[in-house]
C-alpha positions as CSV (number, residue, x, y, z in Angstrom):
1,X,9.2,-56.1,17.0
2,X,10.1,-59.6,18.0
3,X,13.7,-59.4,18.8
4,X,16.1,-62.6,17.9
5,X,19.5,-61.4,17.4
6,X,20.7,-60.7,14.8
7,X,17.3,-61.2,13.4
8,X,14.3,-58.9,14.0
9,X,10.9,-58.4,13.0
10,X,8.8,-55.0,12.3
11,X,5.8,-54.3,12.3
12,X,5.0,-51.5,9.8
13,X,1.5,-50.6,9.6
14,X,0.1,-54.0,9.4
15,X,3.0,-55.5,7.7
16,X,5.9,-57.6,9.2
17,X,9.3,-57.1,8.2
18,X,12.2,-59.4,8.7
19,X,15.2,-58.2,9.3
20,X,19.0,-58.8,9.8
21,X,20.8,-56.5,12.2
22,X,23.8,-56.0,13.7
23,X,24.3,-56.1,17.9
24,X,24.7,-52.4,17.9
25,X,21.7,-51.8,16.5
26,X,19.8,-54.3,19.4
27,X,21.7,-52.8,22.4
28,X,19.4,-49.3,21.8
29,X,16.8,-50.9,20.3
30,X,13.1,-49.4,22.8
31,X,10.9,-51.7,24.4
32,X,8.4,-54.5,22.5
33,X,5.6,-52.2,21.4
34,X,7.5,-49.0,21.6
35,X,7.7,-46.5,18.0
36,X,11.5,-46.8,16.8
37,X,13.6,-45.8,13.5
38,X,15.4,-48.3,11.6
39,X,17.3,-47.3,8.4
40,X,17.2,-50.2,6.2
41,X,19.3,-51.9,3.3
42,X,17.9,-54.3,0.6
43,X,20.4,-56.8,-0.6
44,X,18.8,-58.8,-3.5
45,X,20.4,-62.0,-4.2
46,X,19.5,-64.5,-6.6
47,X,18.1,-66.9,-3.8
48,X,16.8,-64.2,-1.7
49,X,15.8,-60.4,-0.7
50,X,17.4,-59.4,2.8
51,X,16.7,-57.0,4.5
52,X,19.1,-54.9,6.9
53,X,18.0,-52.7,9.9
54,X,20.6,-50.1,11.6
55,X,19.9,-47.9,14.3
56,X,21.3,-44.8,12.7
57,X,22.4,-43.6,9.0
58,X,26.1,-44.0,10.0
59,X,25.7,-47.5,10.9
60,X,23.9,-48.3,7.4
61,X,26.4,-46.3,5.4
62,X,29.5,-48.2,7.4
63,X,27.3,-51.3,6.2
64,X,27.4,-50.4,2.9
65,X,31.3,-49.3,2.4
66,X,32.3,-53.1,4.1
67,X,30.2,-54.7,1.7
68,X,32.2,-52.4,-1.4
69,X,35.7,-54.9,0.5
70,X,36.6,-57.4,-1.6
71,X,35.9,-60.8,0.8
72,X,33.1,-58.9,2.6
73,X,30.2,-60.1,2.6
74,X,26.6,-59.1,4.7
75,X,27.4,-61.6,6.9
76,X,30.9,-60.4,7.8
77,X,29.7,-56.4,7.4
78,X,27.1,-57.6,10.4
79,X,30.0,-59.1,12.3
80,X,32.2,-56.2,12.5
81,X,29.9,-53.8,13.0
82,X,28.2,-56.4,16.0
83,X,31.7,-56.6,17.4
84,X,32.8,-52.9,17.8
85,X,30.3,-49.6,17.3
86,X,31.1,-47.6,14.1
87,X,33.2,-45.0,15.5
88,X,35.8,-47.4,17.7
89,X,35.5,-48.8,13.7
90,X,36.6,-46.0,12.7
91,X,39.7,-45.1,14.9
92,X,41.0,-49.2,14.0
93,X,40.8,-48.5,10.5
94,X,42.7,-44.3,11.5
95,X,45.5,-45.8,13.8
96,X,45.8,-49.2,11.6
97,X,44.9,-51.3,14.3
98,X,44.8,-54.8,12.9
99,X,44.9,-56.7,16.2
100,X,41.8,-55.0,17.5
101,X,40.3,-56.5,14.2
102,X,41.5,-59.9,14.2
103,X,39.6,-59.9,16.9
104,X,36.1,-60.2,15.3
105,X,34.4,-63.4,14.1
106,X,35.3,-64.0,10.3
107,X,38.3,-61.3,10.4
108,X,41.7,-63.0,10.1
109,X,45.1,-60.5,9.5
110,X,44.7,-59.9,5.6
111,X,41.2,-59.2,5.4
112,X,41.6,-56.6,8.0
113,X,44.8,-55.1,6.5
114,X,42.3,-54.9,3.4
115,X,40.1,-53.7,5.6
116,X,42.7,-50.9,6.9
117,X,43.7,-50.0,2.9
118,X,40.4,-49.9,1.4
119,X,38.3,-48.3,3.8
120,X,40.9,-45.6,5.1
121,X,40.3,-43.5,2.0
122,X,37.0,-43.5,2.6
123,X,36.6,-42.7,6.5
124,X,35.9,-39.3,6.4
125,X,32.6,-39.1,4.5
126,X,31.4,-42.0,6.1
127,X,31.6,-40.9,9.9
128,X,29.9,-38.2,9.3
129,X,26.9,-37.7,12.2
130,X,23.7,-39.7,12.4
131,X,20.3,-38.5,10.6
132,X,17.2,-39.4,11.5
133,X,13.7,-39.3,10.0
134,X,11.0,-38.8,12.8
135,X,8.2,-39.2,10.4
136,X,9.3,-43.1,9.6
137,X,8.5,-45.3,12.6
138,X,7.6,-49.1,12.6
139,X,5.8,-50.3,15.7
140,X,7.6,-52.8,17.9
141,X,5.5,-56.1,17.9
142,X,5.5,-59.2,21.3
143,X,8.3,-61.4,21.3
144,X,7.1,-65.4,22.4
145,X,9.2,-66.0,25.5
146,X,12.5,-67.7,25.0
147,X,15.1,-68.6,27.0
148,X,17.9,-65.7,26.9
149,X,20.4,-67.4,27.3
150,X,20.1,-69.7,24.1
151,X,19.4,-67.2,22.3
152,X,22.5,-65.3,22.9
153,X,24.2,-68.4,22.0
154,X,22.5,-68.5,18.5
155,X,22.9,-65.1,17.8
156,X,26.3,-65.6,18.4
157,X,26.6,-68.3,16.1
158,X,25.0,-66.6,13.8
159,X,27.6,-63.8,13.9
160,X,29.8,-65.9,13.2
161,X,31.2,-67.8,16.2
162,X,31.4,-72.0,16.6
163,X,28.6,-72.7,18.4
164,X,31.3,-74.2,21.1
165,X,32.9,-71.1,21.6
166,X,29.7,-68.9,21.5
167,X,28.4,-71.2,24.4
168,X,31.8,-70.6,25.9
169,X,31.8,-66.7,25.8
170,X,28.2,-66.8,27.7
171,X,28.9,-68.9,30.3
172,X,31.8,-66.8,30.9
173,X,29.0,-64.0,32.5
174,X,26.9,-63.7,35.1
175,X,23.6,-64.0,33.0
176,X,21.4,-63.7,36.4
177,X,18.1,-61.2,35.7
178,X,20.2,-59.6,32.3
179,X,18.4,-59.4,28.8
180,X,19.5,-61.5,26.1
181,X,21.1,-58.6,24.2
182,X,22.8,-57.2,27.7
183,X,24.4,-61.2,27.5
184,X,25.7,-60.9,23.9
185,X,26.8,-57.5,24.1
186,X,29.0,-58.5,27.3
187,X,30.0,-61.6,25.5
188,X,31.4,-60.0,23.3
189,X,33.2,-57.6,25.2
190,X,34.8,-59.9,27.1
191,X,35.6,-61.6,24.0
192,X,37.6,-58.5,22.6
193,X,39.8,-58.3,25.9
């Protein structure tokens, strides 16, 4: 797997896959070379096939009920699911927590009071527990070596953040000896505070 948040790529028997995931997903993802399970969702556009990977069924099916939001889009979808796990998700959309959600790239107050109303109906089937399929396993591939840091920054941007402010949220951390998902994931929790 080479590993460029919030891109990645599998290797599946031979074959590469590209795919799009969200920060959660990367924080557990194993080692370069390691077996892993990655549930997937095909978006077919007219430009474009994309491919999604999620670390477990409840982050896919999360995936799919934002994109059912009227505004949301995959890109979004990845943000909020990047920015908070699916079950703190969850208890914003339970206890109506709107300022929690403002807080994600891309969320401003009325998309995440529609957020609130149209996915509070639908909480309970989707937070269901995790399934996994040990027979499916794609074969994690070398990543070239690139400087962490950057790349936390472009992932970041990519999630939705000015590049400004993604530089600003790195810098922010001590980013001595720490992977380059370790630096996004504490970039963005000390964006959230």
């Amino acid at each position: 797997m080479i590993k460029q948040p919030p891109d990645m790529m599998l290797d599946v028997g031979g074959v590469g896959y590209e795919l799009q995931a969200p920060m959660s997903t990367f924080y557990v993802l194993p080692e370069i070379g390691e077996q892993v399970t990655v549930f997937t969702h095909l978006q077919v556009r007219d430009d474009a096939h994309v491919l999604f990977g999620f670390i477990n069924e409840n982050e896919r099916r999360m995936f799919r009920a934002l994109l059912r939001i009227t505004g949301v889009g995959a890109k979004m979808a990845l943000a909020v699911l990047s920015g908070m796990d699916a079950q703190t998700f969850g208890r914003c959309i339970q206890q109506g927590d709107t300022a929690s959600l403002v807080r994600l790239p891309g969320i401003g107050r009325k998309t995440a009071e529609r957020l609130i109303v149209e996915m509070r109906d639908r909480l309970d089937t989707l937070m269901t527990g995790a399934v996994t399929d040990p027979n499916h396993s794609a074969v994690v591939s070398q990543n070239p070596v690139m400087d962490p840091l950057e790349d936390a920054i472009q992932a970041l941007v990519a999630l939705g953040y000015k590049p400004q402010e993604a530089s600003r949220m790195v810098r922010k951390i001590d980013t001595t000896d720490v992977s380059r998902e370790e630096i996004i994931r504490l970039a963005l929790k000390t964006s959230l505070k």
